[in-house]
VOZA-254867 format. One record per residue (C-alpha): x, y, z. Coordinates in Angstrom, 1 decimal. Each point is the difference from the previous one (the first is absolute). Last residue first. Layout:
BEGIN
+--------+--------+--------+
|      x |      y |      z |
+--------+--------+--------+
|      X |      Y |      Z |
...
+--------+--------+--------+
END
This chain:
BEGIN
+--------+--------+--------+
|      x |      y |      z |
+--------+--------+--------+
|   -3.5 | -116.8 |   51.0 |
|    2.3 |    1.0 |   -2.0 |
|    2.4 |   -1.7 |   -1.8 |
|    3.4 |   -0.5 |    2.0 |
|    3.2 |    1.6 |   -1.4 |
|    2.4 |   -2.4 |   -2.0 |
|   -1.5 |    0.4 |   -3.4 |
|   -0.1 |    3.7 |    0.1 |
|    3.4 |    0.6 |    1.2 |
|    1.5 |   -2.1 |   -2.2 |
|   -1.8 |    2.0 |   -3.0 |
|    0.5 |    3.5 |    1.5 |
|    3.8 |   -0.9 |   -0.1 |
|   -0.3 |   -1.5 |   -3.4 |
|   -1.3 |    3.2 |   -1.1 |
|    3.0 |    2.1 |    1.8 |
|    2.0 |   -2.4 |   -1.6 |
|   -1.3 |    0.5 |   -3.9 |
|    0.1 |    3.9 |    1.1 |
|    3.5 |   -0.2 |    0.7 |
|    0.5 |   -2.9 |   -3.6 |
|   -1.4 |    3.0 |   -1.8 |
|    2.2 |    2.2 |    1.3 |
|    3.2 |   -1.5 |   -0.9 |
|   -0.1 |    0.8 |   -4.1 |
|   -0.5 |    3.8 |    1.1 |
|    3.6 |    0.2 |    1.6 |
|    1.0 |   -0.7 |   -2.9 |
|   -1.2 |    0.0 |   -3.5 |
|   -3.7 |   -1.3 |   -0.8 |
|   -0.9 |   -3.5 |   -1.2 |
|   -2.0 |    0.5 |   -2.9 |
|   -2.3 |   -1.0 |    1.5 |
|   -0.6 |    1.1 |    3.8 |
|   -2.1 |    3.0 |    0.2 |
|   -1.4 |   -0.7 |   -3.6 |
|   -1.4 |   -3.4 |    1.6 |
|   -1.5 |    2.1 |    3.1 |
|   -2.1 |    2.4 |   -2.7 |
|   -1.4 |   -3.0 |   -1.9 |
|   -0.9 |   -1.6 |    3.3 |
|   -2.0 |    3.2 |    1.4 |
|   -1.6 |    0.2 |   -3.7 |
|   -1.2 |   -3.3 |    0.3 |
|   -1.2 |    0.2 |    3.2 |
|   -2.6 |    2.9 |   -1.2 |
|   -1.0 |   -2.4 |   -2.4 |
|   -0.7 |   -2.3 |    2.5 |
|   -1.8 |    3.1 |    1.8 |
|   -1.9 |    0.9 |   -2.7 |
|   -1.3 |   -3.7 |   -0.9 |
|   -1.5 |   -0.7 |    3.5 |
|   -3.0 |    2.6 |   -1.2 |
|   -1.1 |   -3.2 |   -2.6 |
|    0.3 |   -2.1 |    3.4 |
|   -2.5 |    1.9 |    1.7 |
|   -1.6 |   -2.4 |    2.6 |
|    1.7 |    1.1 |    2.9 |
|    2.5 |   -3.1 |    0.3 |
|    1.1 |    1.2 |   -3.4 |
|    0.0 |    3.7 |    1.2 |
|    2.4 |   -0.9 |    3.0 |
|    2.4 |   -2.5 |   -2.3 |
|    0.3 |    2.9 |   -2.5 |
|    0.7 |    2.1 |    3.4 |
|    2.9 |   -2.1 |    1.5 |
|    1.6 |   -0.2 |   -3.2 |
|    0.3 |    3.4 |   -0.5 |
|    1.3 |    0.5 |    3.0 |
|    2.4 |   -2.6 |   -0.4 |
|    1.4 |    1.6 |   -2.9 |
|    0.0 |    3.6 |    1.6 |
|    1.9 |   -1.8 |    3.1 |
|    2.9 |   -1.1 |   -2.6 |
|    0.0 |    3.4 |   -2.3 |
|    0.2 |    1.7 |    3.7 |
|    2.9 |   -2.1 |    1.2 |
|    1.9 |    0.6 |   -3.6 |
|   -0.7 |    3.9 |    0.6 |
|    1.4 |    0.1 |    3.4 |
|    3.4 |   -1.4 |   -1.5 |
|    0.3 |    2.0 |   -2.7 |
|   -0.8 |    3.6 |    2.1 |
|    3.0 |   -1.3 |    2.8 |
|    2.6 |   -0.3 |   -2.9 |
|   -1.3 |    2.8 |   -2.2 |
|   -0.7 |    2.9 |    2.9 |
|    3.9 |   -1.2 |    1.5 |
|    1.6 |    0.6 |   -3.6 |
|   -1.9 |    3.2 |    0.4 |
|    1.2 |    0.6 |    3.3 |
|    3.8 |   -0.4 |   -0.9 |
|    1.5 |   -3.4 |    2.0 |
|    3.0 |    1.0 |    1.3 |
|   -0.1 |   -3.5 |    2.8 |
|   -0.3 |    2.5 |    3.0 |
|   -3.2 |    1.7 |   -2.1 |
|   -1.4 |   -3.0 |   -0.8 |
|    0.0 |   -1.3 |    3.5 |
|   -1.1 |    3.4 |    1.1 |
|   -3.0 |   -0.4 |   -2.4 |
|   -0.9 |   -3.5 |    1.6 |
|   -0.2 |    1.3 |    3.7 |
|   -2.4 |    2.7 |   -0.6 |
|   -1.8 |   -2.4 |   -1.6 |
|    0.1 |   -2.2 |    2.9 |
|   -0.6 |    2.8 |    2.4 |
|   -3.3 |    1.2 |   -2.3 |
|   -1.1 |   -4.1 |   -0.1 |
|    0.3 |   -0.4 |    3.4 |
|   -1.7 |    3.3 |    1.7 |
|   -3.1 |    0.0 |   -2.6 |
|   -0.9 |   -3.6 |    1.3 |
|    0.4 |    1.2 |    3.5 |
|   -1.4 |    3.0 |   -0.5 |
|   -3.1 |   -1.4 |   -1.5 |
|   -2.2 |    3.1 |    0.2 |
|   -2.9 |    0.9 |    2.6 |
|    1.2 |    3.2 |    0.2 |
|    0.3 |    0.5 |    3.5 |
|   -0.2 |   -3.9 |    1.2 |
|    2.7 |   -0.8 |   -2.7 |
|   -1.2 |   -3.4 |   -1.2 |
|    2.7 |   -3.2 |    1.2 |
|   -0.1 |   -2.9 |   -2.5 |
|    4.1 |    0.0 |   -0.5 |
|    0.0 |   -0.8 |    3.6 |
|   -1.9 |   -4.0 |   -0.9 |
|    3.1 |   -1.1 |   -1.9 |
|   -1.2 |   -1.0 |   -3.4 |
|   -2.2 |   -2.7 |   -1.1 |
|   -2.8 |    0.3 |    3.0 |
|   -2.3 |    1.5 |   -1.6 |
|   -0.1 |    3.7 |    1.3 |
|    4.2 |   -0.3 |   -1.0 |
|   -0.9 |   -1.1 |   -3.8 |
|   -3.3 |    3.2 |    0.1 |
|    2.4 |    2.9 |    1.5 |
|    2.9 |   -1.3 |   -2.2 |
|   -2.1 |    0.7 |   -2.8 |
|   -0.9 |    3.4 |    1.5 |
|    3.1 |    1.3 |    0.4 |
|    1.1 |   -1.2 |   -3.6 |
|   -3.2 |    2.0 |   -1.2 |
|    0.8 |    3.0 |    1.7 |
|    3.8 |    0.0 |   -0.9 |
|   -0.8 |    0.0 |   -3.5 |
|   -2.6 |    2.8 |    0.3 |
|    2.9 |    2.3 |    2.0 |
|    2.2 |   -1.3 |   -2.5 |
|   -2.0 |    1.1 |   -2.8 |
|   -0.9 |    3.2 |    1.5 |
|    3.8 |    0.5 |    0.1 |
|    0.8 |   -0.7 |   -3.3 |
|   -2.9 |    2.4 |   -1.3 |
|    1.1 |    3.3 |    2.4 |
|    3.9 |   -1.4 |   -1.9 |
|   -1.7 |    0.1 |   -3.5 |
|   -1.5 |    3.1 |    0.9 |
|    3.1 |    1.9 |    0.9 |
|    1.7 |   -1.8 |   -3.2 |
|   -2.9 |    1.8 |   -2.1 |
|    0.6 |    3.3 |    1.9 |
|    3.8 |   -0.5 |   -1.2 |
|   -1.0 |   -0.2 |   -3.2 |
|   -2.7 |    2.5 |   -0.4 |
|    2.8 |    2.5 |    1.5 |
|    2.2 |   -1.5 |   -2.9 |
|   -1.9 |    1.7 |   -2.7 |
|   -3.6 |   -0.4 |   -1.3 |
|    0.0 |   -2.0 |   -3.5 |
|    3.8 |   -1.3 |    0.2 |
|    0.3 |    0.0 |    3.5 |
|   -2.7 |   -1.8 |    0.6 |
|    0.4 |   -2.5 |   -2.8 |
|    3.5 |   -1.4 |    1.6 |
|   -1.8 |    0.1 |    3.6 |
|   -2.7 |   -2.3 |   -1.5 |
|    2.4 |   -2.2 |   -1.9 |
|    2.8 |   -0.4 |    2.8 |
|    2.5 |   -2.5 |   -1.5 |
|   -1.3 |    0.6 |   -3.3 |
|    1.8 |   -2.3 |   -2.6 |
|   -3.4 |   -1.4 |   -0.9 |
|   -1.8 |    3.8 |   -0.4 |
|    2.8 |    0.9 |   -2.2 |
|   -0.3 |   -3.0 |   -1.9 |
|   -4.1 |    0.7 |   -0.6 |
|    1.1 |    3.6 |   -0.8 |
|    2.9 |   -1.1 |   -3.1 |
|   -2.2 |   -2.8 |   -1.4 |
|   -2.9 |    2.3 |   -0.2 |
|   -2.9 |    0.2 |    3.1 |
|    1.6 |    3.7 |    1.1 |
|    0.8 |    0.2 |    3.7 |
|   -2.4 |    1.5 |    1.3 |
|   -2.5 |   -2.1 |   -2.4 |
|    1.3 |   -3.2 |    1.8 |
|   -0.2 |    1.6 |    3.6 |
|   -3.4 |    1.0 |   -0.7 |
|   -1.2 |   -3.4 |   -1.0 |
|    1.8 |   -1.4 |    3.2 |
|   -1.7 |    2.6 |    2.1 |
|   -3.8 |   -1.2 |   -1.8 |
|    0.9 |   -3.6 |    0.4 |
|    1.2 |    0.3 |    3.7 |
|   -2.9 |    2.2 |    0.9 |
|   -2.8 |   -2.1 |   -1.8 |
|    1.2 |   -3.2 |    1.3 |
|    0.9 |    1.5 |    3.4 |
|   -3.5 |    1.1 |    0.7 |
|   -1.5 |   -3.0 |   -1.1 |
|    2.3 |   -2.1 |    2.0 |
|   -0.9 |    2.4 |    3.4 |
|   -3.7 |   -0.3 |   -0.7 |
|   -0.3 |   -3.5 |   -0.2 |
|    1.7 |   -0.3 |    2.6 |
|   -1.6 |    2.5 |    2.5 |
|   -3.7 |   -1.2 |   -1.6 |
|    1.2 |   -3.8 |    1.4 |
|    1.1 |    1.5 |    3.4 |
|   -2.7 |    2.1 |    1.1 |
|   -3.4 |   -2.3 |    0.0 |
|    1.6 |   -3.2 |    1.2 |
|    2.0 |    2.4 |    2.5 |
|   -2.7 |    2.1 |    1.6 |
|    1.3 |    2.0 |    2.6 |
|    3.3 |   -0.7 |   -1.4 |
|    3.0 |   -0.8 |    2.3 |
|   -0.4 |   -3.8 |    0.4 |
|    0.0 |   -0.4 |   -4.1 |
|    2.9 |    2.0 |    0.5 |
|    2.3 |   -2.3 |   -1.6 |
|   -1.9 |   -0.7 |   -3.3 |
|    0.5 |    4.6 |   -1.1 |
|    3.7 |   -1.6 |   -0.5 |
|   -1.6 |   -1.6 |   -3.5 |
|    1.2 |    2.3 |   -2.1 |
|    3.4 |    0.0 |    1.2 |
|    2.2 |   -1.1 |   -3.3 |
|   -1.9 |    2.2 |   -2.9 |
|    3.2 |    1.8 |   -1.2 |
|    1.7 |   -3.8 |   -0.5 |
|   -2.9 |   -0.6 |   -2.6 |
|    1.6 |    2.3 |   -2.2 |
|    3.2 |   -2.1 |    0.4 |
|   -1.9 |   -3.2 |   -1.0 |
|   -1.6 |    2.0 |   -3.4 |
|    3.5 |    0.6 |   -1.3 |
|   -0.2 |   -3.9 |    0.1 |
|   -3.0 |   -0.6 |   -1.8 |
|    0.8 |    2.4 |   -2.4 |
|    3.1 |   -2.0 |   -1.1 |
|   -2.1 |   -2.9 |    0.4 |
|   -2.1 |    1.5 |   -2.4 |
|    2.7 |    0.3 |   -2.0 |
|    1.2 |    3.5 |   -1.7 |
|    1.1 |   -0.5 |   -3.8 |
|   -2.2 |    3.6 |   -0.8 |
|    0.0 |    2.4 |    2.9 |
|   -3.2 |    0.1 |    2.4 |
|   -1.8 |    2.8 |   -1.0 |
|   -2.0 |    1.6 |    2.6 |
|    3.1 |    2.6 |    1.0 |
|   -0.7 |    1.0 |   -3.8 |
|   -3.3 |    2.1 |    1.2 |
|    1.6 |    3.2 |   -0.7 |
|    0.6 |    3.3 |    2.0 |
|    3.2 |    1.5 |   -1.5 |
|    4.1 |    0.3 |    1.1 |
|    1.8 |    2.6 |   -1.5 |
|    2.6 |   -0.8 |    2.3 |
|   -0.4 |    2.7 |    2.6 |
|   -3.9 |    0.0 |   -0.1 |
|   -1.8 |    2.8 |   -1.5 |
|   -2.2 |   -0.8 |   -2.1 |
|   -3.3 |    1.4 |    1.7 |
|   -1.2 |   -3.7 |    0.0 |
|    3.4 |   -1.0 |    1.3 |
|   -0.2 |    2.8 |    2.7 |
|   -2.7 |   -0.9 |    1.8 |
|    0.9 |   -3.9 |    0.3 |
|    2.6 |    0.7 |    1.8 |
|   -1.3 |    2.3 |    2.2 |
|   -2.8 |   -2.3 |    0.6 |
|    2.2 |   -2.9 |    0.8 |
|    1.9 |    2.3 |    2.7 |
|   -3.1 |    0.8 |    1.4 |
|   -0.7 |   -3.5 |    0.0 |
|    3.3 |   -1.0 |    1.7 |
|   -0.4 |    3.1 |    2.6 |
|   -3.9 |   -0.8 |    1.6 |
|    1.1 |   -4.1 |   -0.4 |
|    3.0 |    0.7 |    2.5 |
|   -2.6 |    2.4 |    2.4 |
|   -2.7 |   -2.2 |   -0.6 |
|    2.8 |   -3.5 |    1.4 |
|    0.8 |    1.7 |    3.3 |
|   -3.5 |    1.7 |    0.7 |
|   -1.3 |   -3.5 |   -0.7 |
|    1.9 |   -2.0 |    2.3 |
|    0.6 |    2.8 |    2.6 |
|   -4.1 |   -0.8 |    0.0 |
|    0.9 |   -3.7 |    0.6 |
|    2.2 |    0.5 |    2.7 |
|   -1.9 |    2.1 |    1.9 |
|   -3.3 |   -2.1 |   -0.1 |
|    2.0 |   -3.0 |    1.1 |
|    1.3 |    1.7 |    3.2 |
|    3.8 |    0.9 |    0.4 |
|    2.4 |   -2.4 |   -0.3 |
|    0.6 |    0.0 |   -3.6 |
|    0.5 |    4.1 |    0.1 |
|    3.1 |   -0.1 |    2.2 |
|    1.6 |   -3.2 |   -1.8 |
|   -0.7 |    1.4 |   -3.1 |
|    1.6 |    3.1 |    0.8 |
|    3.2 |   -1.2 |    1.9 |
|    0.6 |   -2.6 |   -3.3 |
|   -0.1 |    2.9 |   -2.3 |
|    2.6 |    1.5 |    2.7 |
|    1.5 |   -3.4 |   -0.3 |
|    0.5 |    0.4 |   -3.5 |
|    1.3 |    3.2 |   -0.9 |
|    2.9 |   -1.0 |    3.1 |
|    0.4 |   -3.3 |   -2.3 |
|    0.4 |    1.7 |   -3.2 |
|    2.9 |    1.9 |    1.4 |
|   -0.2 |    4.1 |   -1.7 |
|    2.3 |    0.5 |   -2.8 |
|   -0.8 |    3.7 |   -1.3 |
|   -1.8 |    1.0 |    3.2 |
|   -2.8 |    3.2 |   -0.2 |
|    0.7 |    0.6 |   -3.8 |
|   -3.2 |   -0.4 |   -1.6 |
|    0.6 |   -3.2 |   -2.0 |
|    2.2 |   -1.5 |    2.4 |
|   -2.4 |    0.1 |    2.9 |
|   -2.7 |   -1.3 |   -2.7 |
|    2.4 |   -2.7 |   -1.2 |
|    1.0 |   -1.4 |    3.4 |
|   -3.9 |    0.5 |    0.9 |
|   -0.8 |   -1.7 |   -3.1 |
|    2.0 |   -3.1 |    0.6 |
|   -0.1 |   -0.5 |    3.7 |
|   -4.0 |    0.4 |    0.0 |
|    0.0 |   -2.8 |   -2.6 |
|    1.9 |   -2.0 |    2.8 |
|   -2.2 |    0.8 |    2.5 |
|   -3.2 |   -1.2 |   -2.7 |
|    2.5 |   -3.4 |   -0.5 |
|    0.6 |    0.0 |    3.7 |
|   -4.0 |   -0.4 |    0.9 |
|   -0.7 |   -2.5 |   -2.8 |
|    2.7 |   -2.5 |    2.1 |
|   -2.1 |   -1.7 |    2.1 |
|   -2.8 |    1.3 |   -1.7 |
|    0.9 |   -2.9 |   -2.7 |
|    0.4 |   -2.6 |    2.2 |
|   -3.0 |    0.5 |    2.0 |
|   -2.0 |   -0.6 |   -3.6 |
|    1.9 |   -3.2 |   -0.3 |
|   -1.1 |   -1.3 |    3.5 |
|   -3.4 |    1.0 |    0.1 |
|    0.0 |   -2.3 |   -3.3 |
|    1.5 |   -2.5 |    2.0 |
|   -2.1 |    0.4 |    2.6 |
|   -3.3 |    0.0 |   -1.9 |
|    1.2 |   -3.2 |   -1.6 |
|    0.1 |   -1.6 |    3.1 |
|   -3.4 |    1.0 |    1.3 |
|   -2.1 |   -1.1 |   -2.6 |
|   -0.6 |    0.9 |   -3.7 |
|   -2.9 |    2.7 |   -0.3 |
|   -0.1 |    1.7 |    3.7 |
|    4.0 |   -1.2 |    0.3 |
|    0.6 |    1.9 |   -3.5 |
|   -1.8 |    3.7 |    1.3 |
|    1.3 |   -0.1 |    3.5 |
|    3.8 |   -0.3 |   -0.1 |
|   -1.0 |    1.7 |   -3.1 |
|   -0.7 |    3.1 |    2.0 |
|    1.0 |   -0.6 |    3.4 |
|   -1.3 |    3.5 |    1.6 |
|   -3.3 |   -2.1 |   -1.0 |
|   -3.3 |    0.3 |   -1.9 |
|   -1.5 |   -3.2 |   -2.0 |
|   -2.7 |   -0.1 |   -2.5 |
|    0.0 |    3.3 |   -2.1 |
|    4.0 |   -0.1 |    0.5 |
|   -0.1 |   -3.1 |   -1.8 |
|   -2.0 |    1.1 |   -2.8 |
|    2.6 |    3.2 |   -0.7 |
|    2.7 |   -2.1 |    0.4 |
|   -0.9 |   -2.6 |   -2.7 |
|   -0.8 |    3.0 |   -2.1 |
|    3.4 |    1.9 |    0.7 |
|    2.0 |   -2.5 |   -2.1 |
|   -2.3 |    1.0 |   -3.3 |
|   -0.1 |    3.3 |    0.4 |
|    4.0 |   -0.5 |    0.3 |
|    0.6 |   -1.6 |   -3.0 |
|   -3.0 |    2.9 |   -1.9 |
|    2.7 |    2.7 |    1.3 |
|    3.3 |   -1.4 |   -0.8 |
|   -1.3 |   -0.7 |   -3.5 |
|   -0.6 |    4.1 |    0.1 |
|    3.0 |    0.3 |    2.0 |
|    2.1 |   -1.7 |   -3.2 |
|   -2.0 |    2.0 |   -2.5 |
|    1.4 |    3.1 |    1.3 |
|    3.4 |   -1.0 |   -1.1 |
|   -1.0 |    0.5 |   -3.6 |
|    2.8 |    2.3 |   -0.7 |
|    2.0 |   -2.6 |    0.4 |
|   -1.1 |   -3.1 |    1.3 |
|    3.4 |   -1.9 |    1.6 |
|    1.7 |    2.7 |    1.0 |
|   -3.2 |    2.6 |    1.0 |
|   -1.4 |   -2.9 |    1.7 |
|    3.6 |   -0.1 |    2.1 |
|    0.1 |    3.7 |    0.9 |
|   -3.6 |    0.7 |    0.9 |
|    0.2 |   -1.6 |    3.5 |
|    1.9 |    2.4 |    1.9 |
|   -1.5 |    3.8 |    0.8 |
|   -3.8 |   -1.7 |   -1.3 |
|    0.8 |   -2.4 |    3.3 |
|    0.5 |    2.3 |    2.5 |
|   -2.9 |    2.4 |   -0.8 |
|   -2.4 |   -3.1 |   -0.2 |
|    1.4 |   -1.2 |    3.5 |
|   -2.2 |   -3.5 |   -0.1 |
|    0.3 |    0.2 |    3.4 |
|   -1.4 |    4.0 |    0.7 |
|   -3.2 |   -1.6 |   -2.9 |
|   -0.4 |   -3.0 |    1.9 |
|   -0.3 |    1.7 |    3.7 |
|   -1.8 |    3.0 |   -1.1 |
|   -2.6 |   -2.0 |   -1.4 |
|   -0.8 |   -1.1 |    3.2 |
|    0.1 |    3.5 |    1.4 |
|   -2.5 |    0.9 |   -2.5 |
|   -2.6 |   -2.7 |    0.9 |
|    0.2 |    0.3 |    3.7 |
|    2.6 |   -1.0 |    2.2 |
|   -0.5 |    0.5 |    3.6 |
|   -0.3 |   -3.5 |    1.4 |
|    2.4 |   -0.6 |    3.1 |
|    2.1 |   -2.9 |    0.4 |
|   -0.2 |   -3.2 |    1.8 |
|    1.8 |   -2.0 |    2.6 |
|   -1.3 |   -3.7 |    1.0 |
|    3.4 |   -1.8 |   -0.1 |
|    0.9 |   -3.7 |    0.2 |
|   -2.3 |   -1.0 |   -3.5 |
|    0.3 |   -4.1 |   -0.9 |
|    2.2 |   -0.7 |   -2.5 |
|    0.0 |   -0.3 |   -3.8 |
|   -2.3 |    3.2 |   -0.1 |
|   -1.4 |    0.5 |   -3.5 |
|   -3.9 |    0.5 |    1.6 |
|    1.2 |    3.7 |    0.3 |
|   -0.2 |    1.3 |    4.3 |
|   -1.8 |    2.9 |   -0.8 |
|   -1.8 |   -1.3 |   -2.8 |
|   -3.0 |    2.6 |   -1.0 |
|   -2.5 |   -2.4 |   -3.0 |
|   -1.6 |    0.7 |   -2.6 |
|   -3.4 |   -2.0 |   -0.4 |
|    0.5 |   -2.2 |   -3.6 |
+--------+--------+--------+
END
């Protein structure tokens, strides 16, 4: 099927009110940039470890492997979506090209919701390691989280506005610099078990591969749905699909390229981590009960000026994601407003940089907003990373399902219904992964969230039944 540029994305429920448009000067790196600064691999490998290591042991590594193949399979649908349809809507484009109008809205819809509040999970992140990392090195002992994270806030809101090209390349210079330091980290680590001389008498061994005897699959399974948390912004490279100077041709190779990358660096940092710590009972606990795991083996195999360059990097990393976040959100509400579904304003293209500013303006000041709001109310920043981070996750497991749906339907009608398994199974995984999100029922305040997003959705719902079809 002929590939197709959709300025204005055939998901419209409305007729389009506002003829702006923004500049293409992505090529194929800075598209890449944009998934890979989302996904925040530097970020992620700091904080996701923990929990596999609980449930899998020393065999927590298997849990990003799974994690790895789920998402492979979730990023097909998008990859052949994004080789038909190019939009700053994303989804809002993708699903309404394969399912109508309506259902590209409310798939629009879910994705908004979660870079409504993506931004002020990275800010909070930014809060947590800069607190520690001004701590750590003596500059302010008990610095205010919410002064760390406004000037986080100040520098993604600087760089965001700025052209397109900029903001990607601070993407990637952000996010090499954090990768640069984890892997020399790794390697450090890893030198010095083979020489025999870790701290713990720890050794080089392939144990972190097996999966300890009486484990479930489900168990696996749902070590595995944490892993795939890491992944969460693949797909960002979808909203500047009016950016790229070829977007058919640079999106799908920028996603397929940022999950592969962070399938082999997640596994490989997690595998590390594991024999860091030692893979017997007494290491693979350690590495559970580890509040900080990467700043933890730092110190012990380098010293704590490794560790506090590690939570220098994790804070660079936190605020590339934010400044990616941000990008996508302002983008989204770009594409809604350009259509006639939000108010017309938030459309506005800087004339300078040719960015969304007004887009960029209303999610940064609501952000902004939200972590005052926590701070006032006592909330600590991680606690505010883990309310805000749950709740954009169960909106992005919702749109990835629909997604998913959209393109089985898409290679069906294309005469490729044997391709139109990947992406069913690729729905299969998003739905496993939103069940474990909500069952068991988790403890407060997390038990509420689901029923936010489940209004948010319903919102996007109403909204989509009661705007006209287009014409």
């Amino acid at each position: 099927m002929e590939s197709t540029t959709v300025p204005v994305p055939e998901a419209a429920a409305a007729p389009r009110r506002v003829a702006a448009t923004l500049r293409r000067q992505l090529g194929q790196l800075g598209t890449l940039s944009i998934s890979i600064g989302v996904m925040a691999p530097t970020l992620a490998v700091s904080i996701t470890g923990v929990e596999p290591a609980r449930l899998l042991g020393r065999a927590a590594p298997v849990a990003y492997i799974a994690a790895a193949l789920g998402v492979a399979l979730v990023a097909y649908g998008f990859v052949r979506l994004a080789g038909e349809v190019a939009s700053a809507g994303s989804v809002y484009a993708f699903v309404g090209h394969a399912l109508g109008p309506r259902a590209g809205f409310v798939a629009g819809w879910a994705l908004l919701g979660t870079y409504l509040v993506f931004p002020a999970v990275s800010i909070s992140a930014i809060a947590v390691f800069g607190r520690a990392f001004l701590s750590s090195t003596g500059l302010a002992a008990d610095a205010s989280w919410l002064a760390v994270a406004l000037a986080g806030w100040a520098v993604i809101a600087f760089v965001a506005s700025r052209q397109v090209k900029t903001a990607a390349s601070s993407l990637l210079l952000f996010e090499l610099l954090s990768v640069a330091l984890i892997l020399v980290l790794m390697a450090i680590i890893v030198a010095k078990l083979v020489a025999g001389d870790a701290p713990g008498s720890q050794t080089v061994n392939l144990d972190w591969l097996d999966v300890p005897s009486g484990t479930s699959l489900s168990t696996v399974a749902l070590a595995a749905t944490f892993g795939f948390l890491s992944f969460a912004g693949f797909e960002s490279a979808g909203s500047f699909g009016e950016e790229a100077d070829q977007p058919t041709r640079r999106i799908p190779p920028a996603i397929i390229a940022a999950v592969a990358f962070g399938g082999v660096f997640y596994v490989s940092c997690v595998a590390v981590q594991t024999l860091g710590f030692g893979t017997d009972a007494e290491g693979a606990a350690a590495f559970a009960a580890s509040p900080a795991p990467l700043a933890e083996l730092a110190t012990a195999y380098v010293g704590e000026g490794m560790a506090e360059a590690l939570e220098l990097a994790a804070i660079v990393s936190a605020i590339g994601a934010g400044l990616g976040c941000a990008s996508v959100c302002g983008r989204m509400l770009f594409a809604l407003a350009r259509d006639g579904h939000l108010p017309a304003p938030l459309a506005r293209v800087s004339a300078s940089t040719g960015a969304p500013i007004a887009g960029l303006a209303f999610v940064l000041v609501l952000d902004a907003g939200g972590l005052i709001a926590f701070s006032a109310a006592g909330t600590a920043p991680m606690q505010a990373f883990f309310y805000l981070a749950t709740i954009g996750v169960l909106s992005l497991l919702c749109m990835y399902s629909l997604a998913n749906v959209a393109a089985a339907r898409h290679l069906a009608r294309s005469g490729r219904p044997r391709e139109a398994v990947v992406p069913l199974a690729g729905l299969a995984v998003a739905l496993y992964v939103l069940y474990h999100h909500i069952h068991p029922v988790p403890p407060s305040p997390f038990d509420v969230f689901p029923y936010v997003v489940a209004g948010w959705l319903a919102i996007g719902v109403v909204l989509a039944l009661t705007r006209p079809s287009p014409g």
